[in-house]
C-alpha positions in Angstrom: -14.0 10.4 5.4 -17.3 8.3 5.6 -17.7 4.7 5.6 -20.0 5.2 2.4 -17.6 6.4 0.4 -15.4 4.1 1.0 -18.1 0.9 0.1 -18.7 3.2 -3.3 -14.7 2.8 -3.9 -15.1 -0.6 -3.4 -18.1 -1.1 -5.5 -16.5 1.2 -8.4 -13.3 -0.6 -8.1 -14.6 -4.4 -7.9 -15.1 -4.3 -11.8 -11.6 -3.4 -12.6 -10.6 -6.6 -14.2 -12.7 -10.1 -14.3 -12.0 -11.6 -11.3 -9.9 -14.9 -11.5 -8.8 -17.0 -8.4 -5.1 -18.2 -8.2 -5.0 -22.0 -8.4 -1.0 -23.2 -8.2 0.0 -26.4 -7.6 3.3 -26.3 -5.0 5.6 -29.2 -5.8 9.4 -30.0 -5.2 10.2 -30.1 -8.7 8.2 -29.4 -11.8 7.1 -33.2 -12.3 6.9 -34.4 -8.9 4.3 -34.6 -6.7 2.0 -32.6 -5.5 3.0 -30.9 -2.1 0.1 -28.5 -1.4 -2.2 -26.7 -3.8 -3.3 -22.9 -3.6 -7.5 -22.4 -4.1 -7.7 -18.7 -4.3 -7.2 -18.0 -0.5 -7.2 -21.4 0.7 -4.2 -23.6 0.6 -5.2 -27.2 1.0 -3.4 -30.7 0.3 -4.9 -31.3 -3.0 -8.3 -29.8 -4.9 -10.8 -30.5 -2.8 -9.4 -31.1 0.4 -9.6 -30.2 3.5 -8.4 -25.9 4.0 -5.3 -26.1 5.4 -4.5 -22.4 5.8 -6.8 -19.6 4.5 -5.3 -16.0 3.2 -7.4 -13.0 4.6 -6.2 -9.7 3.4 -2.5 -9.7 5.5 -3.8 -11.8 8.0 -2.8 -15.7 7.6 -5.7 -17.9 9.5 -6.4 -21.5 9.7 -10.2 -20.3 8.1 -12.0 -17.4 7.9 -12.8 -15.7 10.8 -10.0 -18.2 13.0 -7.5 -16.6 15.5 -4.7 -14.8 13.2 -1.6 -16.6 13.2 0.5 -14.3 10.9 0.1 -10.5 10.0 2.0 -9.1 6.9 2.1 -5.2 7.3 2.7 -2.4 4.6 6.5 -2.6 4.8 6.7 -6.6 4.3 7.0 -7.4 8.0 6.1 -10.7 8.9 4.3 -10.2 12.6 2.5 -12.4 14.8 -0.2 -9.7 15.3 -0.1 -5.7 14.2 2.6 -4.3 16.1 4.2 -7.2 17.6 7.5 -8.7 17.2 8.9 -9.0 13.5 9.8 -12.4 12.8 10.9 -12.4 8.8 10.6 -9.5 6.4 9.9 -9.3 2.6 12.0 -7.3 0.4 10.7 -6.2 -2.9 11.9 -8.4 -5.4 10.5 -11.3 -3.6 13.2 -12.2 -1.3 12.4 -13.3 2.5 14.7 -12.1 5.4 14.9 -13.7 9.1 14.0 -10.6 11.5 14.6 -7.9 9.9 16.0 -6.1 6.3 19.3 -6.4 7.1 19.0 -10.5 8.3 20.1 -13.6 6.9 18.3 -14.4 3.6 16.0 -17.1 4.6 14.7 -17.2 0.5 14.0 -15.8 -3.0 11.8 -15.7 -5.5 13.2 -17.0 -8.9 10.2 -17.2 -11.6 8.4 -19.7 -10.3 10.3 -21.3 -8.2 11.4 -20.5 -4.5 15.0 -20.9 -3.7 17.4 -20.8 -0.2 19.9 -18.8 -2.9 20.3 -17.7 -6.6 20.9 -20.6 -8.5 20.5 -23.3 -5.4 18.1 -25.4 -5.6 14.7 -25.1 -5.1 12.7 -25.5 -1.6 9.4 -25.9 -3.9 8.1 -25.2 -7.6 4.8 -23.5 -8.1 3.1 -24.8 -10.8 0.7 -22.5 -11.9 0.5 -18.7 -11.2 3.1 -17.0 -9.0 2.2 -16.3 -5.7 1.9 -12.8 -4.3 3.9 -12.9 -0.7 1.3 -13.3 1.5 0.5 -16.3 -0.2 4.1 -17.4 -0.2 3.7 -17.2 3.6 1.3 -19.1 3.8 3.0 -22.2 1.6 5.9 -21.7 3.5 4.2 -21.2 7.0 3.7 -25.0 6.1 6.9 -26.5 4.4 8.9 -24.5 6.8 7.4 -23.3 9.9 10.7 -22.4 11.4 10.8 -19.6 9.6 8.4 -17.6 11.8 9.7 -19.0 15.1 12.0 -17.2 17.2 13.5 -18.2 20.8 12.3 -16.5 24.0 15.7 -14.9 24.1 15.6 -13.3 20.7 11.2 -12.2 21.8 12.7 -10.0 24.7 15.2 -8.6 23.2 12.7 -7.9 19.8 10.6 -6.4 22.6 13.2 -4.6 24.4 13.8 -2.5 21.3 10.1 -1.6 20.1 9.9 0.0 23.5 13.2 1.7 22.6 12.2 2.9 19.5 8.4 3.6 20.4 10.0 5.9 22.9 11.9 7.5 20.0 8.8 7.6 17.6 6.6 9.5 20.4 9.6 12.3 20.6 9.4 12.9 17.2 5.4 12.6 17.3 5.2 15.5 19.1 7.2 17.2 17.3 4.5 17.0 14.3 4.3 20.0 12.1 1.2 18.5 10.1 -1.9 18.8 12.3 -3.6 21.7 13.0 -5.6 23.8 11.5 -3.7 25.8 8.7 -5.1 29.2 7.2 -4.5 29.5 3.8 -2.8 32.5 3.5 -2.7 32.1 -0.5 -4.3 29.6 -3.2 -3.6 30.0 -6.8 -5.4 27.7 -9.4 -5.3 27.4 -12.6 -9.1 27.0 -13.0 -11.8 27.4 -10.8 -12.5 29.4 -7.7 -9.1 30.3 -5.3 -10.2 28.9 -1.6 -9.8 30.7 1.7 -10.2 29.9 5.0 -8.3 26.9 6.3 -7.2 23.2 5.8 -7.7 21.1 8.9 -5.2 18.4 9.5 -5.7 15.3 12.3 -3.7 12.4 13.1 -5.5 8.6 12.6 -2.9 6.5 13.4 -0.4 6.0 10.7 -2.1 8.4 8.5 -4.0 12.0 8.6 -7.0 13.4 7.7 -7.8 16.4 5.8 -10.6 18.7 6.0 -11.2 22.0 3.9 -13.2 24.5 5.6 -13.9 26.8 2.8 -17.2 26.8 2.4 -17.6 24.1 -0.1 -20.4 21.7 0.2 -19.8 19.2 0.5 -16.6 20.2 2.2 -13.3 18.7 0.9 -11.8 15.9 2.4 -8.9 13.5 2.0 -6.3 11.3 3.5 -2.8 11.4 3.7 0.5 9.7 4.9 3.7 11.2 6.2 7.1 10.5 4.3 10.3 11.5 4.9 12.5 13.1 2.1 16.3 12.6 0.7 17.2 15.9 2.6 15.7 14.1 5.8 12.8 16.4 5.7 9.2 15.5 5.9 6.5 15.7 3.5 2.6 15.0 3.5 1.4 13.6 0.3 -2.7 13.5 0.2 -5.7 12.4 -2.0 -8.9 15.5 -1.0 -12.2 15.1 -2.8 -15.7 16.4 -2.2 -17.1 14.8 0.8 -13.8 12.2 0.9 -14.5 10.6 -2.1 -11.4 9.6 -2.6 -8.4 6.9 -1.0 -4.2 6.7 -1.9 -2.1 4.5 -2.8 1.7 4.3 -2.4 3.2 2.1 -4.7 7.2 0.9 -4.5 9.0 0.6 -8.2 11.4 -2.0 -9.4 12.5 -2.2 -13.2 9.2 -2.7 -14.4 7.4 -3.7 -11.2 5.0 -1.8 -9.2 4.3 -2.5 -5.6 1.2 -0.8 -4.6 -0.7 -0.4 -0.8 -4.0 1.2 -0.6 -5.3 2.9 2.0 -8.8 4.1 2.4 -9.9 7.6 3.4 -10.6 6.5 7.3 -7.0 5.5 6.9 -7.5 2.5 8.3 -6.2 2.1 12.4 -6.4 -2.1 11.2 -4.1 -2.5 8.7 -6.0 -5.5 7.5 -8.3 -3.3 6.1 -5.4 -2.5 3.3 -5.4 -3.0 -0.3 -2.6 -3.9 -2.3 -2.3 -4.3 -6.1 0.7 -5.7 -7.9 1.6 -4.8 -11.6 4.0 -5.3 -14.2 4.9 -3.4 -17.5 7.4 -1.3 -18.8 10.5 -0.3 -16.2 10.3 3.5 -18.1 6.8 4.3 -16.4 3.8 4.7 -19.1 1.9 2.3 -21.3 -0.5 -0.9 -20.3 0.2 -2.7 -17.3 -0.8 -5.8 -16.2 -2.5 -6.2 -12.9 -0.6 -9.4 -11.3 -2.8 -9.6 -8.2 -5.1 -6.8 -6.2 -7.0 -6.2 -3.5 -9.5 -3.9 -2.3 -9.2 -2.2 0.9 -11.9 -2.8 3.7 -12.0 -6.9 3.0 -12.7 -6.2 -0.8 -12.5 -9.1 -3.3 -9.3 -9.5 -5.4 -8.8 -9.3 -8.8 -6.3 -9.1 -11.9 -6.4 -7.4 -15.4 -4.7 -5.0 -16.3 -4.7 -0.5 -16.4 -3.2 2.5 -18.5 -0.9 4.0 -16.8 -0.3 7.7 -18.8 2.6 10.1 -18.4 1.2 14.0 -18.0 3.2 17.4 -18.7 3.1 18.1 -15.4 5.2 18.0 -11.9 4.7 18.3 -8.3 7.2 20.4 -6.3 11.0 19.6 -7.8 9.9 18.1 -10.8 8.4 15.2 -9.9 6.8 13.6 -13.1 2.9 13.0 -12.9 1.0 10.4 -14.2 -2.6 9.5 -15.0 -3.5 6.0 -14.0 -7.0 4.6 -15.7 -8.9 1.6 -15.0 -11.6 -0.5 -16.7 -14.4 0.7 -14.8 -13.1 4.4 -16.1 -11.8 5.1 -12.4 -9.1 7.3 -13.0 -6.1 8.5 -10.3 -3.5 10.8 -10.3 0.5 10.0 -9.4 3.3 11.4 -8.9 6.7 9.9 -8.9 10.0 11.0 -6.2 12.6 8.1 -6.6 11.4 4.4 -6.6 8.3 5.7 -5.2 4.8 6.4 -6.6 2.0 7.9 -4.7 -1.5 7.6 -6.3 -5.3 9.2 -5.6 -8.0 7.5 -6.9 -11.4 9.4 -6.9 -14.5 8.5 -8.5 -16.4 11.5 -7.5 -16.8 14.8 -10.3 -13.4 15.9 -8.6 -10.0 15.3 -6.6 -6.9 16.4 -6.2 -3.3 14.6 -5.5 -1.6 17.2 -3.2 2.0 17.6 -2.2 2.8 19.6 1.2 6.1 20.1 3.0 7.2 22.8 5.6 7.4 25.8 3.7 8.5 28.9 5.5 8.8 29.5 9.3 7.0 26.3 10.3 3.9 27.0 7.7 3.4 24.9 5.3 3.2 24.9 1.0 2.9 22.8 -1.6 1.2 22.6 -4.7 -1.9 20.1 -6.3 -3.1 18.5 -9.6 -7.0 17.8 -10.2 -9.1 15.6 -12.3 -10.0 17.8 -14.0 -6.6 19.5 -15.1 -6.3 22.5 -12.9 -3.1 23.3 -11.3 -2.1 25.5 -8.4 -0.5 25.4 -4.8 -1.4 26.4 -1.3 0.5 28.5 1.3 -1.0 27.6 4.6 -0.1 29.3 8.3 0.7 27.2 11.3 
């Protein structure tokens, strides 16, 4: 989990597809006039004016480096800051809520227009390529500001609840049954060496870190991220790799739409330091897919293009189908799928492994792995 490794991910990664900046012109109807136009990351009156807005990762500022005025986090939450009050929230799809998921519809995406309602008409026409939602926020930050503005009342009572539910989050924090460090009791493979000693798990934030302490050197590392299951049980899904060379991504799926986060392996305390990457293709999972818009993590450039996304014969713990997902640059990760989710690791050392654990047996934990390099196996680990 080094810094490093993290700028090689980057360096590998920022030759996925050639880069091209988004240039859209926002108007109120297809022939009218020009409302505001979209640079790359700068929105500005017209090309060549003066920056109105500037896009930085999830953070909206008036220019690089300015004071933050909007943060988008993993889950489409529109915040002032990370971890403040949510003011709006995007649902996949493309539609815009006031507050929360379950508020009044504020907006929707419709091809390239953006509408109050299906079939209303439109608050603005983009006229050129689609915008991704954080740059949607930012076009609409300035057509409609009240969007993102709520009263004093509605603040405290916003507030009132975090503290209500950060109370709730801490109980079931400590509760954990993921960190620690967990003997393996067993390791089957099918290739390679079977590892004892232990897998070390620790908590960063949102996310954990994995080490191996099995004598390998380097030693394994990895990051993972806690998600909760249909049964309302809790599973840790992880990308491990010699010396960390290795980050995840969690992608949502909609008909033939992929939603994709990426975390690095420090996992990241800033979320700003997130990656996304947005694709399209086929809804039945397999074939080329075109990259709509990406980012890389750690303030990485963005880029489009497109990547193979290849159905394996294998599964992870109750069938989930795997998938192999390759790149230009011959970066390659490993997926698997559990509903309309689909959780990624990208290495681009000799090695990795996508790894599935749950609790097992007795509090101890098991779950099983896929490699690079086509073994197969599972762990049984102590508490």
């Amino acid at each position: 989990m080094k810094t490093p490794a993290l700028f090689v991910f980057a360096l590998l990664l920022s030759t996925l597809a050639p880069l091209r900046a988004q240039q859209t012109n926002i108007r109120p109807e297809p022939t009218g006039k020009r409302l505001l136009f979209v640079d790359g990351d700068n929105i500005r009156p017209d090309p060549g004016g003066k920056r109105l807005l500037f896009v930085d990762g999830p953070n909206l500022r008036p220019e690089p480096g300015g004071k933050r005025l909007l943060f988008i986090d993993q889950d489409g939450d529109i915040r002032p800051e990370p971890g403040g009050v949510r003011l709006a929230h995007w649902e996949s799809g493309g539609v815009l809520r006031r507050g929360s998921p379950t508020g009044p519809r504020l907006g929707l995406l419709d091809d390239h227009d953006f509408r109050p309602e299906p079939g209303y008409k439109r608050y603005f026409y983009m006229d050129g390529d689609v915008l991704d939602r954080m740059h949607l926020t930012a076009v609409l930050y300035l057509l409609h500001p009240e969007f993102f503005q709520i009263s004093d009342e509605e603040k405290a009572a916003k507030e009132k609840e975090m503290a209500r539910n950060g109370a709730a989050e801490d109980a079931r924090v400590a509760g954990d049954h993921f960190p620690g460090d967990h003997p393996i009791i067993s390791h089957n493979n099918t290739a390679g060496t079977k590892r004892t000693g232990s897998i070390e798990v620790t908590k960063l934030g949102d996310f954990y870190g994995l080490t191996l302490k099995t004598g390998d050197n380097p030693a394994w590392q990895g990051i993972g991220i806690k998600v909760p299951t249909a049964g309302g049980e809790q599973e840790l899904w992880a990308g491990i790799a010699p010396a960390g060379t290795v980050s995840v991504g969690i992608y949502n799926i909609k008909g033939g739409t992929l939603s994709g986060t990426w975390v690095p392996v420090t996992g990241a305390p800033d979320k700003s330091a997130f990656g996304y990457e947005n694709l399209s293709g086929s809804p039945k999972i397999g074939g080329v897919y075109t990259i709509l818009s990406g980012k890389l993590p750690a303030g990485g450039v963005t880029y489009t293009g497109a990547l193979n996304i290849d159905p394996l014969n294998e599964s992870l713990i109750a069938d989930a189908p795997c998938y192999r997902f390759r790149w230009a640059t011959g970066t390659t990760g490993l997926a698997f799928r559990v509903g309309d989710r689909m959780f990624v690791a990208a290495g681009w050392g000799a090695d990795y492994e996508l790894l599935r654990l749950r609790l097992d047996h007795a509090e101890g934990l098991g779950g099983d792995f896929l490699s690079k390099t086509g073994a197969k196996g599972s762990y049984n680990l102590g508490k």
